[in-house]
C-alpha positions in Angstrom: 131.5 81.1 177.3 132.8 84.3 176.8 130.4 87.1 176.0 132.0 89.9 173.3 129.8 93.5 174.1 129.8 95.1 170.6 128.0 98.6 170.8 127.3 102.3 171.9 129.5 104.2 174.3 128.2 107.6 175.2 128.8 110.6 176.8 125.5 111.3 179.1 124.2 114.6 179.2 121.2 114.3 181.9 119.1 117.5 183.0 116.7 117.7 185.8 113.5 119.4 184.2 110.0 119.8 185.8 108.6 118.3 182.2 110.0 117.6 179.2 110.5 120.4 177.0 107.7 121.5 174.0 108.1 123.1 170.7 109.0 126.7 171.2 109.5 126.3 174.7 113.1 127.6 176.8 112.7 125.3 179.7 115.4 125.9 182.6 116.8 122.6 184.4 117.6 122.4 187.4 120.6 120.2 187.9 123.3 118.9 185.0 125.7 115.6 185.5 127.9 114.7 182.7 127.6 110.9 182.8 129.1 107.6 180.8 126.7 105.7 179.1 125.1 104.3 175.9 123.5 100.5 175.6 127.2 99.1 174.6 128.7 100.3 177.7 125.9 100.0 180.2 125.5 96.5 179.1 129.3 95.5 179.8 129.7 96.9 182.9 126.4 95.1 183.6 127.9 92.0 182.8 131.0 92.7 184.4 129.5 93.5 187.8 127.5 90.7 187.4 130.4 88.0 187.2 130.3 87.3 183.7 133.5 86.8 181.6 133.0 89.7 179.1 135.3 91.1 176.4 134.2 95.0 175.8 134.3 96.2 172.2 133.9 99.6 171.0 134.6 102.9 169.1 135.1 106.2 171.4 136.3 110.0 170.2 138.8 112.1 171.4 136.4 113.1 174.2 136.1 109.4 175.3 138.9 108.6 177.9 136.0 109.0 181.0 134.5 106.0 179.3 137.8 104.1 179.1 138.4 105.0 182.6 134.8 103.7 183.5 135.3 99.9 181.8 138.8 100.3 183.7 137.1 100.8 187.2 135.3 97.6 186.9 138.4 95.7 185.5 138.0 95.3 182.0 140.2 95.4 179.7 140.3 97.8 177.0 142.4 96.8 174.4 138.9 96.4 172.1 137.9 99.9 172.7 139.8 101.9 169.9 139.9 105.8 169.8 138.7 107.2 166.6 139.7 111.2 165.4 136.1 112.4 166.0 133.3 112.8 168.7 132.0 110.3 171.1 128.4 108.9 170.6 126.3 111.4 173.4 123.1 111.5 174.3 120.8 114.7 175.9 118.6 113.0 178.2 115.7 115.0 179.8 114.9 113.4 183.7 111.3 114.6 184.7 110.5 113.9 188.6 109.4 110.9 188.3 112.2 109.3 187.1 110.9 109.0 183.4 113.4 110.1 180.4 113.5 111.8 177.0 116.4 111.1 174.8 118.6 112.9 172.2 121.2 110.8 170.8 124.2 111.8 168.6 125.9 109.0 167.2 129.8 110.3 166.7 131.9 107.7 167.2 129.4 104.8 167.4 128.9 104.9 163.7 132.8 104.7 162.8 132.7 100.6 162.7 133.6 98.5 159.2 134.5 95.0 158.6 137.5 95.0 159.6 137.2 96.1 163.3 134.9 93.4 163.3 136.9 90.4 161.7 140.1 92.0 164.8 138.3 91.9 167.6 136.2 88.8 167.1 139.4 87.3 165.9 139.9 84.9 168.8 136.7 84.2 169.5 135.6 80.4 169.8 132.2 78.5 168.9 129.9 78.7 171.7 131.1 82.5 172.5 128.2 85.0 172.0 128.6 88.4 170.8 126.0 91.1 172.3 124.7 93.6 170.0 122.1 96.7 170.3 121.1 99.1 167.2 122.9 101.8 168.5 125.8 101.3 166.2 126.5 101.2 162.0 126.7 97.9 159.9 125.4 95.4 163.0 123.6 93.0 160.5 127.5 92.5 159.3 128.8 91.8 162.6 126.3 89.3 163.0 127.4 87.7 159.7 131.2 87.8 161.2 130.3 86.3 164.7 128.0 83.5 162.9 131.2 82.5 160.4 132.9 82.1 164.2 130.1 79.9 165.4 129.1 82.3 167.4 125.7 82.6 169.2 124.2 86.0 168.2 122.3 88.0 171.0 120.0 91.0 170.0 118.8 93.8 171.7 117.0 95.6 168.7 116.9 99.0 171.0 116.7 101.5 170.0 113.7 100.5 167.2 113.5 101.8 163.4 112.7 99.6 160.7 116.0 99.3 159.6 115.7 96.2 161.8 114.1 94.2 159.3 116.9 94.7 156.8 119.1 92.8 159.6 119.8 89.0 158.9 117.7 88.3 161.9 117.5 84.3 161.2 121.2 85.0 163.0 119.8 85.6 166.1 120.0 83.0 168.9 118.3 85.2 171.5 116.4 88.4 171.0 116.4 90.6 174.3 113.2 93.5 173.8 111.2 95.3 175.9 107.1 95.6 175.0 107.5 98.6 172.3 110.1 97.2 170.5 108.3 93.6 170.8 105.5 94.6 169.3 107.1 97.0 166.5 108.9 93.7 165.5 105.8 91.1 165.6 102.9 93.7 165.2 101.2 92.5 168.8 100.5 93.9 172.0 100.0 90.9 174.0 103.0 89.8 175.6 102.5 86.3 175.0 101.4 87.4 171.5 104.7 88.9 171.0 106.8 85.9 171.9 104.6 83.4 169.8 105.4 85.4 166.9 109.0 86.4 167.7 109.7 82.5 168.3 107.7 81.3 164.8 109.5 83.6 162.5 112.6 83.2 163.9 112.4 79.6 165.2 116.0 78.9 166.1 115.9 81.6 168.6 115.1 82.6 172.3 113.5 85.4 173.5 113.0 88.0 176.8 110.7 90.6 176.9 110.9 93.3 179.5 107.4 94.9 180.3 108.3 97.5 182.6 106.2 97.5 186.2 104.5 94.6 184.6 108.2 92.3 185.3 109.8 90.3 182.7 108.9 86.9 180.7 111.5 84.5 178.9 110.4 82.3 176.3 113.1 79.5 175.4 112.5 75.7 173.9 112.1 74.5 177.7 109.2 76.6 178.5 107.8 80.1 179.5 109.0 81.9 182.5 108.1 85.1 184.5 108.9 87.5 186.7 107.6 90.9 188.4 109.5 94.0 189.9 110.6 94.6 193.0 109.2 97.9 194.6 111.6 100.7 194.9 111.7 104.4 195.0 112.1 105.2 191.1 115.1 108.4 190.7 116.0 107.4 187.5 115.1 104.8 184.7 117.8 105.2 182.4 119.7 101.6 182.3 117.3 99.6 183.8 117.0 97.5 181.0 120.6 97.6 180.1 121.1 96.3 183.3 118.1 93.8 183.5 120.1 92.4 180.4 123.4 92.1 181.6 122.2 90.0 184.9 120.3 88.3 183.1 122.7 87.7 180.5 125.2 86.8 183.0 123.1 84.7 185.5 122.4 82.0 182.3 125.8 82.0 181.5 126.3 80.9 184.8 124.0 77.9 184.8 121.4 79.8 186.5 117.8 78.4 185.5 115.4 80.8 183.7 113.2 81.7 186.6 116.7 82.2 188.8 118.3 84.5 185.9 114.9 86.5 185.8 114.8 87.0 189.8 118.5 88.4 189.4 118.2 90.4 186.5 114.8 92.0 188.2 116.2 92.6 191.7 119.3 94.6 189.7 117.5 96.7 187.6 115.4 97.5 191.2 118.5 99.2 192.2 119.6 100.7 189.2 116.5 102.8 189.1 116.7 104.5 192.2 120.1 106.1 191.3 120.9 108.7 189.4 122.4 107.9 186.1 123.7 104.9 183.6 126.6 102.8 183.7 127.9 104.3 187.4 124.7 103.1 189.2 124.5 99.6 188.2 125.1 97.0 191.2 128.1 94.7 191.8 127.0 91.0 192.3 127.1 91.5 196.0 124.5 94.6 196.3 121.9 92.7 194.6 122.5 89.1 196.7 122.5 91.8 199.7 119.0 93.2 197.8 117.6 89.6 197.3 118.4 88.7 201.2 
């Protein structure tokens, strides 16, 4: 099964600040790396590292050739990855020192897609393919209508949140991939298990994971409900955890891996991820994290 990453690419802007910045306030920072990122990139190179067979998709500016050159580094093609006369997507991410972030996004390039780019680069996709999809991109609900005429499975990761979820054909979604706050802004509970009750009854043809942070992971499918916790690391940096989390994760099942094995892989990679610096350049290769997990 090949896995088609449709979403964000980004041009990271981190800064190292001793808080994050109030209303009126000139804060100095005291470091700046210009970094690739966004969920559609971060995501793909995740599943790339990981093993998976992935086919990257995505809209870039004429500022976006470092992000081309980062899905090149990892081997993938980019054929799908089409340069639009504008901007790159960016983001302005505040990094505190404790490794926790505050996000500015600007969505350039990322909200240049239409029907057509869909219908081309799904063109030869088969039934049983899955196409991977975040909300950091324009008209997703009509991907997901594309991929489903395709036969394809339809995999969610409703990050980041606004209500303009609900307006999404979400019956289309085979597996829904959220961490606690968007879980409970799309089911109105707190309770983990809560949440995946609820996701699971209103949309009953589909699968769900729900990150929770230090609390681990938990995966509800029609087998059964499985867990995991984290892995104790130095946190640097939590941008991409979960971006990562969801690649291996993504990429382990793919595999054949069971539940509980895809959650142990998935957790011990996004262990590593956050004690780097930065997005899409710190995820692990397959290797570091079976070197992690030994």
């Amino acid at each position: 099964m090949r896995i088609y990453s449709v979403g964000s690419l980004n041009i990271d802007y981190f800064y190292s600040v001793p808080h994050f910045v109030r209303a009126g306030e000139t804060l100095p920072s005291a470091k700046l790396d210009i970094l690739p990122g966004g969920k559609g990139l971060n995501q793909a190179v995740a599943l790339i590292r990981a093993g998976a067979d992935v086919v990257p998709c995505g809209l870039v500016g004429n500022d976006g050739e470092m992000l081309l050159d980062v899905l090149k580094s990892v081997g993938a093609k980019t054929d799908r990855v089409i340069k639009k006369d504008m901007s790159s997507g960016h983001a302005i991410i505040q990094v505190d020192p404790a490794g926790q972030n505050g996000i500015i996004v600007f969505h350039g390039a990322n909200f240049a897609y239409d029907e057509a780019y869909f219908r081309k680069v799904l063109a030869d996709a088969e039934p049983g393919d899955a196409v991977l999809l975040q909300n950091e991109i324009n008209d997703v609900g009509l991907c997901m209508t594309v991929a489903k005429e395709k036969g394809m499975r339809v995999i969610f990761n409703p990050s980041p949140f606004d209500n303009s979820i609900f307006e999404l054909p979400l019956e289309k979604v085979d597996l829904f991939l959220c961490n606690e706050i968007e879980g409970a802004a799309m089911t109105g509970k707190t309770a983990p298990d809560d949440i995946l009750t609820v996701l699971c009854e209103n949309y009953p043809n589909a699968d769900a994971l729900l990150t929770l942070g230090g609390a681990g992971a938990v995966y509800r499918d029609k087998t059964g409900v499985f867990r995991h916790g984290v892995f104790k690391v130095d946190v640097v940096d939590t941008t991409g955890a979960g971006d990562t989390f969801t690649g291996f994760f993504l990429a382990a099942l793919n595999g054949g891996s069971a539940p509980a094995d895809a959650l142990r892989t998935a957790s011990a990679a996004s262990a590593i991820v956050v004690s780097r610096i930065g997005a899409a350049l710190s995820i692990p290769t397959a290797e570091e994290v079976k070197e992690f997990l030994a």
